[in-house]
KOLVEXVEX-196236 format. One record per residue: residue in three letters; x, y, z of N, C-alpha, C in turn. Coordinates in steps of 0.001 Angstrom, whole numbers. Each point is the difference from the previous one (the first is absolute). Layout:
N
   residuo        nx        ny        nz       cax       cay       caz        cx        cy        cz
       Ala         X         Y         Z         X         Y         Z         X         Y         Z
...
***
This chain:
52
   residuo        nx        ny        nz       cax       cay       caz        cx        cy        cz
       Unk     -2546      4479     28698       910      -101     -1116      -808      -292     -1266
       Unk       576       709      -926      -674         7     -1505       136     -1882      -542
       Unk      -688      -426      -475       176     -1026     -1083      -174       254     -1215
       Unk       672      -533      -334      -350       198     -1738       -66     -1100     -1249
       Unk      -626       284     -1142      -193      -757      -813       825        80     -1408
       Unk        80      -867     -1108      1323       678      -855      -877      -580     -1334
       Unk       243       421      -714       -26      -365     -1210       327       547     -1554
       Unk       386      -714      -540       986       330     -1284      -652      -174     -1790
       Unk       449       298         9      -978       985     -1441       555        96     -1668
       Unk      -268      -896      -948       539       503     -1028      -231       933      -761
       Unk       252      1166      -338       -48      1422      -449        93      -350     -1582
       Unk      -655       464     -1257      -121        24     -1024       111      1802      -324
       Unk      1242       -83      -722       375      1305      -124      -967      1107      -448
       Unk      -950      -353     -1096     -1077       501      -174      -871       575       891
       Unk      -538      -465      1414      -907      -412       713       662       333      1471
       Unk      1165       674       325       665       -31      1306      -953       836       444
       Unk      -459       969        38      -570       832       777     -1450       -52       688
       Unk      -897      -496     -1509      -686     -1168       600      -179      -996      1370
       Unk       765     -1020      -702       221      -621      1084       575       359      1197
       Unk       690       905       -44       355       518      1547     -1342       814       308
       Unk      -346       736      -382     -1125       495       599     -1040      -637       577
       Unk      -524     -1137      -605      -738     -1128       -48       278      -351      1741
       Unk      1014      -919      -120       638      -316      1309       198       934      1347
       Unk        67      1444      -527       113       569      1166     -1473       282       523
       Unk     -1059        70     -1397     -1412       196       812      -660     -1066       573
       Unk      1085     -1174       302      -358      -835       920       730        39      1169
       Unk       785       801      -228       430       677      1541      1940      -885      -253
       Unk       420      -395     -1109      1315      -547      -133      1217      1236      -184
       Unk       659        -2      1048      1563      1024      -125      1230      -263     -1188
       Unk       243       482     -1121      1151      -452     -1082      1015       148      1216
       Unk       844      -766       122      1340      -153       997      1382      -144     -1134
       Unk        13      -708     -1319      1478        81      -831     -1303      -604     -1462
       Unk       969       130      -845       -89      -170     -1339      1396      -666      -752
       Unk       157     -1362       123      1251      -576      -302      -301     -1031     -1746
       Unk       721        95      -541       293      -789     -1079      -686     -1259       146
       Unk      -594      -889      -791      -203     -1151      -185       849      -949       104
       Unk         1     -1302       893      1636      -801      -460      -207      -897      -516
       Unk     -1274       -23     -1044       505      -622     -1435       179       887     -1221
       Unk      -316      1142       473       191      1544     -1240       -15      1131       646
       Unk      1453       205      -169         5      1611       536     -1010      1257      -933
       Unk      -617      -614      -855     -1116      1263      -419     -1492      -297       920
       Unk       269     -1159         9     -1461      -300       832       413       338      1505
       Unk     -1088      1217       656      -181       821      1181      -711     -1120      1205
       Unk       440       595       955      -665     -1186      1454        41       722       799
       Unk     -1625       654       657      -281       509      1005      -229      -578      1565
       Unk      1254       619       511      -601      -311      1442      -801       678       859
       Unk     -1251      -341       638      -748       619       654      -360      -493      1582
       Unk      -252       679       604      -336        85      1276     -1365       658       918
       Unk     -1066      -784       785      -787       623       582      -156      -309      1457
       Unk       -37       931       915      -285     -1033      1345     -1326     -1096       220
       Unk       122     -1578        84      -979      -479       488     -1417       344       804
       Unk      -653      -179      -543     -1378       498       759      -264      -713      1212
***
């Protein structure tokens, strides 16, 4: 069975692609992209990789 690891991400609208790229060439999966819940303009990436 897979394990996995999580981690969450603040996205700067400028810079999203970036940083997702960044993260995935460490091997991190984008899983949702939800609103901030102290500012719905501010972005929050959730990510996912299986444990090594």
């Amino acid at each position: 069975m897979t394990k996995w690891e999580y981690a969450t991400v603040p996205l700067l609208v400028h810079a999203t692609k970036q940083i997702l790229d960044t993260w995935g060439e460490d091997g991190w999966e984008l899983v949702q992209v939800v609103p901030g819940p102290n500012n719905p303009e501010q972005l929050v990436a959730y990510l996912k990789r299986p444990k090594p």
